[in-house]
C-alpha positions as CSV (number, residue, x, y, z in Angstrom):
1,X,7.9,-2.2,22.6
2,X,8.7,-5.9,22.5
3,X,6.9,-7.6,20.3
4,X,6.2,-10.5,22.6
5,X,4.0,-8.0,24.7
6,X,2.7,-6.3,21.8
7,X,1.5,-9.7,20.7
8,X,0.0,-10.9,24.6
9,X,-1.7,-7.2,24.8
10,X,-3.1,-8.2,21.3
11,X,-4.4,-11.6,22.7
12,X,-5.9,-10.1,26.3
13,X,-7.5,-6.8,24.6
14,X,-8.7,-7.6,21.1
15,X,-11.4,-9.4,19.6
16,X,-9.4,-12.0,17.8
17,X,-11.1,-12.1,14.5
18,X,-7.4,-12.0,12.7
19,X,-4.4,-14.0,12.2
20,X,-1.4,-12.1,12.1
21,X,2.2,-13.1,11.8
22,X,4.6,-12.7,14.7
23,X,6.4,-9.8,13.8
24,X,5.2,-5.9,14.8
25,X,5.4,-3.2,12.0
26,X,6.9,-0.2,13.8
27,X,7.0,2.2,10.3
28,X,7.8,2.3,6.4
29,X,9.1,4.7,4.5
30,X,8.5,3.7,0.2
31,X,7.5,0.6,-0.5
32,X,9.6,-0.9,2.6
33,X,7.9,-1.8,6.4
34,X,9.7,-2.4,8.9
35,X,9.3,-4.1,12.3
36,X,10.2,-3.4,15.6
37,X,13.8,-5.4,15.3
38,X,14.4,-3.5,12.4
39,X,13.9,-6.1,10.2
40,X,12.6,-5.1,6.7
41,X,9.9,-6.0,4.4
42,X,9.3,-5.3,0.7
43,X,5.5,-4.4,1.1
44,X,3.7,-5.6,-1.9
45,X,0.3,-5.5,0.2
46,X,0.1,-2.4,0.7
47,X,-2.0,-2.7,3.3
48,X,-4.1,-4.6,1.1
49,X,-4.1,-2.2,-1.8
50,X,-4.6,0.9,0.2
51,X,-1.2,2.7,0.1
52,X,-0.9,3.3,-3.5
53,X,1.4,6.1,-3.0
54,X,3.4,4.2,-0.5
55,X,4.3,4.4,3.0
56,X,5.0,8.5,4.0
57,X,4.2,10.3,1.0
58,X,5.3,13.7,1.7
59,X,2.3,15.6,0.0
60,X,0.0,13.2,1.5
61,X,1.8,13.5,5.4
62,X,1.9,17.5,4.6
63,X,-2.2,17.4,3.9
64,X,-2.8,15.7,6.8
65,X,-0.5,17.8,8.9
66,X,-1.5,20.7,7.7
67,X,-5.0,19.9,8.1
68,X,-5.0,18.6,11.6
69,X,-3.7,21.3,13.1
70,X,-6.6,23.5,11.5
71,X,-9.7,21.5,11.7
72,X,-9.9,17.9,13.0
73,X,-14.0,17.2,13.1
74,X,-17.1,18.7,12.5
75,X,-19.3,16.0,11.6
76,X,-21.8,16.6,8.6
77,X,-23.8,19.3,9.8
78,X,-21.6,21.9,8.8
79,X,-20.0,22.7,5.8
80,X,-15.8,22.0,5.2
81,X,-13.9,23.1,2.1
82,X,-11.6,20.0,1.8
83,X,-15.2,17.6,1.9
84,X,-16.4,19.9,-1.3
85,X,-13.3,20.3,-3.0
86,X,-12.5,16.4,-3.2
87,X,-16.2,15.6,-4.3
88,X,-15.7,18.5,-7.0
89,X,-12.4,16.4,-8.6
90,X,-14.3,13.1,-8.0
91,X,-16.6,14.5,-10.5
92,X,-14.9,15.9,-12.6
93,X,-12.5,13.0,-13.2
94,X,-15.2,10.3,-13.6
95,X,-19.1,9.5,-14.8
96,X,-20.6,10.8,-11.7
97,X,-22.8,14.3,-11.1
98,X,-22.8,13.6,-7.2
99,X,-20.3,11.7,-4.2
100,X,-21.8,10.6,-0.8
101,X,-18.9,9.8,1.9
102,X,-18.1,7.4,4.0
103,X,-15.8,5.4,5.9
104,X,-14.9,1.9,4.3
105,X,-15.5,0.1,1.3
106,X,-18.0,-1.9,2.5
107,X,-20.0,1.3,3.8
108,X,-19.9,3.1,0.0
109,X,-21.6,-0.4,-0.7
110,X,-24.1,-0.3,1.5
111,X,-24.8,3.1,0.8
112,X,-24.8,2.2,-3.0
113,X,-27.6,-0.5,-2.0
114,X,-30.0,2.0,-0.2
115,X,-29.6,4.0,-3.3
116,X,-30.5,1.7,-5.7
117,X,-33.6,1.1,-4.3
118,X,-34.5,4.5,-3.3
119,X,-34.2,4.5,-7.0
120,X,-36.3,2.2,-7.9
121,X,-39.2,2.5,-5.7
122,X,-38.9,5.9,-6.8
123,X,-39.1,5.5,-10.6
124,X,-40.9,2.0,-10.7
125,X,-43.0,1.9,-6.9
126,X,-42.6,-0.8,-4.1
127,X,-41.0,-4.3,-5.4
128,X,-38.2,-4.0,-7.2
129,X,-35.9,-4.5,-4.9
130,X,-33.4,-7.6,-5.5
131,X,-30.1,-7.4,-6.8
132,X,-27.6,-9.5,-9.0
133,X,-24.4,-10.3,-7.8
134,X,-21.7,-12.7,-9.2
135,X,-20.2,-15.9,-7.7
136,X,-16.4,-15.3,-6.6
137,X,-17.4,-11.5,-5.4
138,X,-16.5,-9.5,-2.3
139,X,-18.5,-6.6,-1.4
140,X,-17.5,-6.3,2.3
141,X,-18.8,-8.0,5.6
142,X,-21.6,-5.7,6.7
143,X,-25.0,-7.3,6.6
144,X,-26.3,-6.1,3.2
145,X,-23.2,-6.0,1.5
146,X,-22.2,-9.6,3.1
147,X,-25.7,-10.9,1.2
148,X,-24.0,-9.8,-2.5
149,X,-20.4,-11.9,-1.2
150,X,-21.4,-15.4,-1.6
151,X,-19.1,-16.8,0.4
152,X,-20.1,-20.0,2.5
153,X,-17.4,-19.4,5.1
154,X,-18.3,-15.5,5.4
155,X,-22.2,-16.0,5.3
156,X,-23.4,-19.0,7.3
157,X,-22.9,-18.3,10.4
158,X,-24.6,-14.7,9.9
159,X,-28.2,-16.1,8.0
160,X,-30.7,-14.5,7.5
161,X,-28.7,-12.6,4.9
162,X,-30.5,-9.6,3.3
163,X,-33.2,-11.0,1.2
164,X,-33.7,-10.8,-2.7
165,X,-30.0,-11.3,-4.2
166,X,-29.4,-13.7,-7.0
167,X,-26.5,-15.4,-8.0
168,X,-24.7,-15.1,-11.7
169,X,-21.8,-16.5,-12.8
170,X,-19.0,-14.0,-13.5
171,X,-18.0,-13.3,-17.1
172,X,-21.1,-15.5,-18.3
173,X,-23.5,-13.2,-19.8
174,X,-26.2,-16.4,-20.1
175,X,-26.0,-16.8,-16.5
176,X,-27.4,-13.0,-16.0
177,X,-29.9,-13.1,-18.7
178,X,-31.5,-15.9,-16.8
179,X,-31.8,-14.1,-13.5
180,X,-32.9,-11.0,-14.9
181,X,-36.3,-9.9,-14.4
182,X,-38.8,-7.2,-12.8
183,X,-37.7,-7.6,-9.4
184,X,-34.3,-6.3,-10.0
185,X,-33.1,-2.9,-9.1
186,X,-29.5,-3.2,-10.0
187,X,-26.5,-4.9,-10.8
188,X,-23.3,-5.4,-8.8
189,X,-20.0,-6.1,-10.8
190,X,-16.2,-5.6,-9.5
191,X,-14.3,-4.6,-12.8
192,X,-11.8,-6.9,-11.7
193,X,-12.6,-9.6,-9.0
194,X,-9.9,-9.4,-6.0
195,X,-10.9,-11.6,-3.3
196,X,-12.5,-14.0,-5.8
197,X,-9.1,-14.3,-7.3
198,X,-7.9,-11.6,-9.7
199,X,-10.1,-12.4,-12.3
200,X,-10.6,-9.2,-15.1
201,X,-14.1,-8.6,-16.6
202,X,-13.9,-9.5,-20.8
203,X,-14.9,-7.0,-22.2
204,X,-17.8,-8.4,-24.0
205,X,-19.3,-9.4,-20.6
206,X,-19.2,-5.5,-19.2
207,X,-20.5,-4.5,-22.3
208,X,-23.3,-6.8,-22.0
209,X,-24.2,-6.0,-18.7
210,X,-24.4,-2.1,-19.7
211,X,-27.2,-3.2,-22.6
212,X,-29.3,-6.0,-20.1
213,X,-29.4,-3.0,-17.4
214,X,-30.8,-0.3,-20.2
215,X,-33.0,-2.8,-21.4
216,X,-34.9,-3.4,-18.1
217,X,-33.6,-0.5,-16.7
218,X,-31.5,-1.6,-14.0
219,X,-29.1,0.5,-12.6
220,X,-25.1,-1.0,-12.8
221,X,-23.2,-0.7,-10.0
222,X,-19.4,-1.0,-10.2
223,X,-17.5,-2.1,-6.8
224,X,-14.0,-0.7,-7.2
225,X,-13.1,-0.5,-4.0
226,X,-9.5,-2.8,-4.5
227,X,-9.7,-2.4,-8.6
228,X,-9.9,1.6,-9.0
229,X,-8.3,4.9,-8.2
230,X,-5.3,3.6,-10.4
231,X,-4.5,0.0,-9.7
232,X,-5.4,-1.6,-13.2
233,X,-3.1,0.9,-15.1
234,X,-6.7,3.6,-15.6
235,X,-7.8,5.7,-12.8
236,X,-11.2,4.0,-13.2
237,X,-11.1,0.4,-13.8
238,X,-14.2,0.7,-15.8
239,X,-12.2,3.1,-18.1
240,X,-10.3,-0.1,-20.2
241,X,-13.4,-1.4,-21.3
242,X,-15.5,1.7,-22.3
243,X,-18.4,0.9,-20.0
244,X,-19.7,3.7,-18.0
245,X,-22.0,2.6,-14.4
246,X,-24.7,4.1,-12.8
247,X,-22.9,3.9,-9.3
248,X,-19.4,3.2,-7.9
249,X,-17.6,2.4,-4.9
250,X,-14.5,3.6,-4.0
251,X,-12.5,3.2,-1.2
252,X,-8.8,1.4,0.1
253,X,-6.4,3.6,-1.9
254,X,-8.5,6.8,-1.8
255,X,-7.5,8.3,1.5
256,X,-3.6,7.9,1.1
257,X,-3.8,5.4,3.9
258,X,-6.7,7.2,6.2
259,X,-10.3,5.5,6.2
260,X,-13.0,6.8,3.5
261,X,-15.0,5.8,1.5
262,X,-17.0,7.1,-1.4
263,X,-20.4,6.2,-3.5
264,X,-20.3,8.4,-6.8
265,X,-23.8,8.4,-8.7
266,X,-25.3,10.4,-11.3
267,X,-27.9,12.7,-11.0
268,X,-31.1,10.6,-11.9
269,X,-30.4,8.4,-9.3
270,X,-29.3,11.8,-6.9
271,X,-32.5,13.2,-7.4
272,X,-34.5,10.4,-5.8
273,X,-32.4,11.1,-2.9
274,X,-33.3,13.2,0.1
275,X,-32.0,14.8,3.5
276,X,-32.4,12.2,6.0
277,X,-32.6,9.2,3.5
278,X,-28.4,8.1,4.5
279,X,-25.9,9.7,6.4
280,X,-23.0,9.6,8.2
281,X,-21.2,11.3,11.7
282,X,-17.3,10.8,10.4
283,X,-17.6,10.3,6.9
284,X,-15.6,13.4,4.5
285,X,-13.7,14.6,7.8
286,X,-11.9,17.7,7.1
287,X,-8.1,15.8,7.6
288,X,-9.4,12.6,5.4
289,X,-10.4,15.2,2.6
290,X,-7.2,16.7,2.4
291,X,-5.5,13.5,2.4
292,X,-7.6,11.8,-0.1
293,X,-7.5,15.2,-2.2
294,X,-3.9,15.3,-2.2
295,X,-3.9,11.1,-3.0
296,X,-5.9,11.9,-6.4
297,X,-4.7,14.3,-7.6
298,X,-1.0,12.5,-7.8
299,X,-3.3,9.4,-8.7
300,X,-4.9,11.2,-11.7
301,X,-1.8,12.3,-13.4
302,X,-1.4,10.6,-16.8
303,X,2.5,10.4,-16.0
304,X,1.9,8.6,-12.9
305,X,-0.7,6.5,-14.6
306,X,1.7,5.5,-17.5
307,X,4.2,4.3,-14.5
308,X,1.5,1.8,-13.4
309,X,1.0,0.4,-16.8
310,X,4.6,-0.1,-17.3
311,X,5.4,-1.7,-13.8
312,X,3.2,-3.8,-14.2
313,X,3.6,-4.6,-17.9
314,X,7.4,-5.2,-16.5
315,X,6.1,-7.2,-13.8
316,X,3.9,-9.3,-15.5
317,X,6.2,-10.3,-17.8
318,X,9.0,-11.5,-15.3
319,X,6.0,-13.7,-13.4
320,X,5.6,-15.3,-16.7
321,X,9.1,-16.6,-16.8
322,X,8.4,-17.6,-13.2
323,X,5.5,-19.7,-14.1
324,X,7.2,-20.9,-17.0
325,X,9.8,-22.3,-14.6
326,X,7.9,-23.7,-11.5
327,X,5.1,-26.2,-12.1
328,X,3.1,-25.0,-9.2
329,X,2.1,-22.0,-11.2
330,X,-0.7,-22.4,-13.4
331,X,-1.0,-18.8,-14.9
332,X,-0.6,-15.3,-14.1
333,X,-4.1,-12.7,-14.1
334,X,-4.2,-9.3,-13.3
335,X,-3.7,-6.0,-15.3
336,X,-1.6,-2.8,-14.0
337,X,-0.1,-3.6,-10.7
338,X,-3.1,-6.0,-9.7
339,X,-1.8,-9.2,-10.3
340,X,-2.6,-13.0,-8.7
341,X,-0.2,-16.1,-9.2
342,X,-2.6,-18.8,-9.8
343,X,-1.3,-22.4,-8.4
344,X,-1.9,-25.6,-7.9
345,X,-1.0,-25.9,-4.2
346,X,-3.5,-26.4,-1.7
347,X,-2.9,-23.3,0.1
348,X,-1.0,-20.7,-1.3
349,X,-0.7,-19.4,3.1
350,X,3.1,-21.7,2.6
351,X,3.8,-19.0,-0.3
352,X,3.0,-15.8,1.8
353,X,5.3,-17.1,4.9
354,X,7.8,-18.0,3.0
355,X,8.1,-14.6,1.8
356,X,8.0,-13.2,5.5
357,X,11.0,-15.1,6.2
358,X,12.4,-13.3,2.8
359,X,11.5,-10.1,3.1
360,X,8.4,-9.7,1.4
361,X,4.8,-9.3,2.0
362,X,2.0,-10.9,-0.3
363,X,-1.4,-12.2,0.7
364,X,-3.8,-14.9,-1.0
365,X,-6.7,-13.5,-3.1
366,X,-8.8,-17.3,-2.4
367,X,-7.0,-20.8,-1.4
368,X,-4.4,-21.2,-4.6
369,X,-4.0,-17.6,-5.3
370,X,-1.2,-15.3,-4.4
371,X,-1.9,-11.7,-4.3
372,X,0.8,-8.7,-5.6
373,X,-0.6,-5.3,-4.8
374,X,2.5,-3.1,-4.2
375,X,2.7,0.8,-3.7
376,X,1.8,2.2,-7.5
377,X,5.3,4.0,-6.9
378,X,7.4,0.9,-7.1
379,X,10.8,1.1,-9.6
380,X,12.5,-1.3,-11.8
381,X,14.9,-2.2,-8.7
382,X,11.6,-2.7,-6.1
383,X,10.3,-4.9,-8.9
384,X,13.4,-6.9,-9.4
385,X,14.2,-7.6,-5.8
386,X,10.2,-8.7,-5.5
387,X,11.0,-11.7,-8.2
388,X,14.4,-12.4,-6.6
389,X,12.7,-13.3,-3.4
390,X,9.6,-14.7,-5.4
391,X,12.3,-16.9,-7.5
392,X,13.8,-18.1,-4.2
393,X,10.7,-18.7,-2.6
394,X,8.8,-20.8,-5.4
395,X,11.9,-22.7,-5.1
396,X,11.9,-23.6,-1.8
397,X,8.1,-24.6,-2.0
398,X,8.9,-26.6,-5.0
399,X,11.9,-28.4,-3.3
400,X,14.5,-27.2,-5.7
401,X,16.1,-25.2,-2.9
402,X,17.7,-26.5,0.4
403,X,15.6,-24.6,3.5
404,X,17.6,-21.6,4.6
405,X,19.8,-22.3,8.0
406,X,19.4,-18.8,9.2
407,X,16.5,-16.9,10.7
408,X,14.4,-14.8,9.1
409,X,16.3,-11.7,6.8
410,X,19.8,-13.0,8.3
411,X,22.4,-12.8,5.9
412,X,24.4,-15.0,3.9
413,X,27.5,-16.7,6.2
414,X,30.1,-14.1,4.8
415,X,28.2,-11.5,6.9
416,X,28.0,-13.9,9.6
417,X,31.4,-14.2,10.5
418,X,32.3,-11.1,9.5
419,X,34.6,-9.5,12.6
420,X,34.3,-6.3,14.0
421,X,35.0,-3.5,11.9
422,X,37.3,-1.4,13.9
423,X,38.1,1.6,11.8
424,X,36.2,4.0,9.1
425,X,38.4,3.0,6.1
426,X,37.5,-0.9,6.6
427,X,33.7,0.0,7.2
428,X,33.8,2.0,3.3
429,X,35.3,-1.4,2.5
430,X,32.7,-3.3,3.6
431,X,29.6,-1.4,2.7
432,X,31.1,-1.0,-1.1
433,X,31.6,-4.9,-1.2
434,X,28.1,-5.5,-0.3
435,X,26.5,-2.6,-2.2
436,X,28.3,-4.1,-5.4
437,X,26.5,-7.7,-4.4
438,X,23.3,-5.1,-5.0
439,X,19.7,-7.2,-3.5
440,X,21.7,-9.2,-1.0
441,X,21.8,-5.6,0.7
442,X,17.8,-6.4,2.1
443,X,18.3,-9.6,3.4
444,X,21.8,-8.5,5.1
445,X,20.6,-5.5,7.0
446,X,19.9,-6.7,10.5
447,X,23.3,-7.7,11.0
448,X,24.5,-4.9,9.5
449,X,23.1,-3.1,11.6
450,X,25.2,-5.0,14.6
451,X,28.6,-4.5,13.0
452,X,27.4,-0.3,12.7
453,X,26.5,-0.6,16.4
454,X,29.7,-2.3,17.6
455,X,31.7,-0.4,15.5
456,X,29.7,2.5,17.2
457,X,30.9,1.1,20.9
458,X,34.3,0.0,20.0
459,X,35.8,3.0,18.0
460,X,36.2,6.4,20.8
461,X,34.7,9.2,20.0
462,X,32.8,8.6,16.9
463,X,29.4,6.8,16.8
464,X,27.5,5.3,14.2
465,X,23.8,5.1,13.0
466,X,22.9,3.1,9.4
467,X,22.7,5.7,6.2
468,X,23.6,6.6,2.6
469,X,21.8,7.4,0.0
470,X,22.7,11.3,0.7
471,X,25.6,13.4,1.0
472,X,25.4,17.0,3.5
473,X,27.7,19.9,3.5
474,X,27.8,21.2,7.0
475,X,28.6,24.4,5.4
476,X,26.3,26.5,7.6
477,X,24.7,24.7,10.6
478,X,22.5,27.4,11.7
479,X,20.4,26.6,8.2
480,X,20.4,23.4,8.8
481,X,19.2,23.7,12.4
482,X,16.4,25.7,10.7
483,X,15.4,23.2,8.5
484,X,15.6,20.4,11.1
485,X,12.4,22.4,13.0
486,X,10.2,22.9,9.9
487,X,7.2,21.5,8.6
488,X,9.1,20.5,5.3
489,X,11.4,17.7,7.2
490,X,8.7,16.1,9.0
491,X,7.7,13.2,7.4
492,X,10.6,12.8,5.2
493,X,12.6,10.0,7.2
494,X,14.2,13.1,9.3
495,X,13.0,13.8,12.3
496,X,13.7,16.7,14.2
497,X,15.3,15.0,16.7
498,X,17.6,12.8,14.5
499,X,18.9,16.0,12.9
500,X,19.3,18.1,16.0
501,X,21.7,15.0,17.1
502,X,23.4,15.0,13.4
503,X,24.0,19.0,13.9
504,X,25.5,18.9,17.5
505,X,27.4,15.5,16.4
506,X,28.9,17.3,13.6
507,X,30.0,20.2,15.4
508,X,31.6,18.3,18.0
509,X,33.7,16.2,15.9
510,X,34.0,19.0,13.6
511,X,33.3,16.6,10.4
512,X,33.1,17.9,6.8
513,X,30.7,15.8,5.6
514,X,27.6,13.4,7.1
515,X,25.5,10.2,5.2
516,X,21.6,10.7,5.9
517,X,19.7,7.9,4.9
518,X,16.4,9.0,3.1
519,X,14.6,8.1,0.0
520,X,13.4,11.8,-0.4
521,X,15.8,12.9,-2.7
522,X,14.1,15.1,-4.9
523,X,13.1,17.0,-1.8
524,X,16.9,17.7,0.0
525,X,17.8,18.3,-4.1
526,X,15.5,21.3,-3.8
527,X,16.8,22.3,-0.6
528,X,20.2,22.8,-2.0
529,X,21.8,19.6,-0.9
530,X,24.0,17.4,-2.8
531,X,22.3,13.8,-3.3
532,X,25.1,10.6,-3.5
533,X,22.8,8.4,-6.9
534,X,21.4,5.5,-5.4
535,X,24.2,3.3,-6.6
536,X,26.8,5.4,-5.3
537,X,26.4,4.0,-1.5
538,X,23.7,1.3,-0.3
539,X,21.0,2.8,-0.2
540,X,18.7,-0.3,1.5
541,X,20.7,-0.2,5.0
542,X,19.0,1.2,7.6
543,X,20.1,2.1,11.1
544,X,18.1,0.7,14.1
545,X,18.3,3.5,16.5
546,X,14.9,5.4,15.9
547,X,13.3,1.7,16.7
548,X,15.1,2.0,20.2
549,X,13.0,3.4,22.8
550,X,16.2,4.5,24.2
551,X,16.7,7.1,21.4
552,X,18.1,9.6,21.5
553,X,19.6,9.5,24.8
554,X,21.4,6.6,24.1
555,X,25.3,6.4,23.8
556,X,25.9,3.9,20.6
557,X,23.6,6.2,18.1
558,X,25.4,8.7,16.1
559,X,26.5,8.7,12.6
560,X,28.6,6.7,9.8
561,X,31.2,9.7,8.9
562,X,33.5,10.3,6.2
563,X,33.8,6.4,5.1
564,X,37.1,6.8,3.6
565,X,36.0,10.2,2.0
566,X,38.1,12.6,3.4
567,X,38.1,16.2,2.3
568,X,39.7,16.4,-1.6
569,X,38.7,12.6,-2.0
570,X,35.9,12.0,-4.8
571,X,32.3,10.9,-3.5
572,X,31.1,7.2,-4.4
């Protein structure tokens, strides 16, 4: 769809409580988006810190497939196995005895509220129902947990906020001492603040917190909606300091992309807790289970958790020589792969549209604070490309850097005037020259993928759709026509359709060998294919035909074949 009209439907039909930038995702694959002129984005959002496995994990799209076409709904009045299986690894994996479900971040917060003073009427009678929250929080935007956000520009234009919350200052132990009293039923603490900036707890402060609740027995409550499930380097953030809560909210990364939420508690607080007393018509579907299941348990693996800690160990280091060399960053914050640039600009909104134009997708975390929250999955190479464009970018804000001439992700003028490529030996040529130039490959693929297409039109017989990356022997196209209908290759980048028109392709031209592009590598490697290494072919160029509404009936899609590799000639 154009994304003109996507963007007037957007205007006429929805509530416009968003700003959006003008371009329309259409898919991702990794820790790549890409929009609907095939333009691509390194996505260090991740959909604001939701898709920590990335964009089309094949476990996570196999759950959720799998799942669908068993059991959609049921709501909560019936019993699901994926609902009580998740809640069983929730538990066993953290502090808690008992999970409630839920949609949203904001709703395992409000639940978490109800809760605590279902506690404490419970245990202490009626008036002990305030809370403590912390200046520079985010809880979410529904009523009660908008009253523990004390943000001017998110509450004052929704008072009367929910009564009895008082205000502490975060990482200032003084500050909750003097607020603390007998009309307090608990305390609400984000590990690591997000919205407010990307500021970690000290440790002392969490630790203090823990004794000043069992003192006056107040329950902790831990938000780690944006912070947890693996972000910080832990699955828990909680888990780097030592200090176990009472209650915590979990949501964003949990579902692998799908909405839930989650409230874990322990049983003193479960017990005060009836039928009737919260509840919830969607929350632990039977799909969102599986999906969230399948997320944690890849999550939970100390392997995978070691990754985290070393990405962003890796990446927090290179920032550091970024804010050694631009005077518009005054420090770096974060731990794992939850890290804010903290400046001195007035808006850091110039930083995060710069790096649209780049290729690369941030947000702020507060007015001076750029955000990095990528896919828990990113490599060395993902991570070097993000502080190429983050190099370039604090450049051009800091005037070192002449503004680019060309529009957004065009390459540089060599691939501008580049001619047509009229035969397959040149177009090897070509795509070695620029793999060897390595990251210039992202910011030279849309005009890429116009030399692929004209070389598709202009060259008879043989047509031409962006790949590498792999290498398949048409050695037996009935097997592969096999494969091309099975569960396994949806999801992976391969449609059916794609490799129905790579079979009948092949068997018309009668070609040896075909380039797929995929990042799925371990998965083909199992199915007995031969996988080109990464830097064998450029792996970052992508074709633009499964965009086109006019695939596949369309005359210039087809494949790039045999690039120079003819039958006896080595691969690479």
């Amino acid at each position: 769809m154009d994304p003109s009209l996507v963007r007037d439907l957007e205007a006429q039909y929805i509530l416009q409580t968003y700003s959006r930038p003008p371009f329309v995702l259409d898919r991702g694959e990794g820790v790549r988006v890409y929009d609907t002129e095939g333009r691509a984005y390194l996505d260090f959002v991740s959909g604001i810190a939701v898709n920590a496995l990335g964009h089309g994990d094949p476990d996570v799209v196999r759950a959720i497939s799998g799942q669908a076409s068993r059991l959609i709904h049921t709501s909560n009045l019936y019993y699901t196995a994926p609902q009580a299986q998740l809640a069983q690894k929730l538990v066993q994996l953290s502090f808690a005895d008992k999970v409630f479900f839920c949609n949203s971040g904001a709703e395992a917060n409000e639940a978490a509220i109800k809760f605590a003073r279902k506690y404490a009427r419970t245990v202490h009678g009626a008036g002990r129902g305030g809370f403590i929250a912390f200046e520079g929080a985010f809880h979410g935007r529904t009523m009660g947990a908008l009253a523990l956000t004390p943000r001017p520009h998110y509450q004052d234009a929704f008072r009367p906020l929910m009564p009895g919350v008082k205000l502490a200052r975060f990482n200032d132990l003084d500050s909750v001492q003097e607020q603390i009293d007998d009309s307090i039923c608990a305390i609400w603490c984000e590990p690591v603040q997000g919205e407010g900036g990307i500021y970690p707890a000290d440790p002392e402060f969490l630790h203090g917190l823990r004794q000043l609740c069992d003192e006056h027995d107040v329950l902790l409550v831990f938000d780690e909606v944006q912070c947890g499930l693996g972000r910080t380097g832990t699955l828990w953030a909680h888990e780097f300091y030592g200090v176990t809560p009472d209650m915590m909210c979990l949501a964003k990364p949990l579902g692998g992309g799908l909405p839930i939420g989650a409230t874990l508690l322990t049983q003193a607080i479960a017990d005060t807790i009836e039928p009737g007393d919260h509840a919830s018509t969607f929350a632990g579907g039977p799909v969102v289970c599986a999906a969230a299941l399948a997320t944690l348990n890849k999550l939970s693996d100390p392997t995978f958790l070691e990754h985290v800690r070393w990405a962003g160990s890796y990446l927090g280091e290179d920032l550091d020589e970024l804010a050694n060399k631009y005077d518009c960053i005054r420090s770096i914050r974060g731990r794992g792969l939850f890290l804010g640039i903290q400046t001195n600009l007035e808006s850091t909104t110039v930083l995060v549209q710069e790096g649209f134009d780049a290729g690369l997708l941030t947000c702020i975390a507060g007015p001076q604070v750029l955000r990095l929250v990528p896919p828990l999955t990113v490599t060395k190479e993902d991570l070097d490309e993000a502080i190429e464009i983050l190099d370039h970018v604090f450049a051009r804000v800091s005037g070192l850097e002449e503004p680019a001439k060309s529009a957004p992700n065009e390459p540089p003028d060599l691939m501008v005037r580049r001619p047509m490529i009229r035969d397959v030996p040149e177009m090897a040529a070509i795509i070695n020259q620029f793999a060897a130039q390595g990251q210039m490959l992202a910011r030279s693929q849309h005009h890429l993928y116009q030399n692929l297409r004209d070389f598709a039109v202009s060259t008879a017989g043989e047509r031409v759709v962006g790949c590498a990356a792999l290498s398949l022997a048409w050695d037996d196209l009935a097997e592969i026509r096999s494969l091309a209908v099975s569960h396994e290759w949806q999801g992976h980048g391969i449609g059916r359709a794609l490799v129905e028109e790579l079979v009948e392709e092949a068997r018309r031209l009668g070609l040896p060998r075909v380039f797929v592009l995929t990042y799925q590598q371990a998965f083909f490697e199992k199915m007995g294919f031969h996988v080109v290494p990464h830097d064998a072919l450029p792996h970052k160029i992508w074709g633009d035909c499964l965009n086109c509404p006019k695939f596949p009936d369309c005359d210039e899609i087809a494949m790039i074949v045999d690039l120079a590799q003819k039958e006896g000639q080595d691969e690479g």
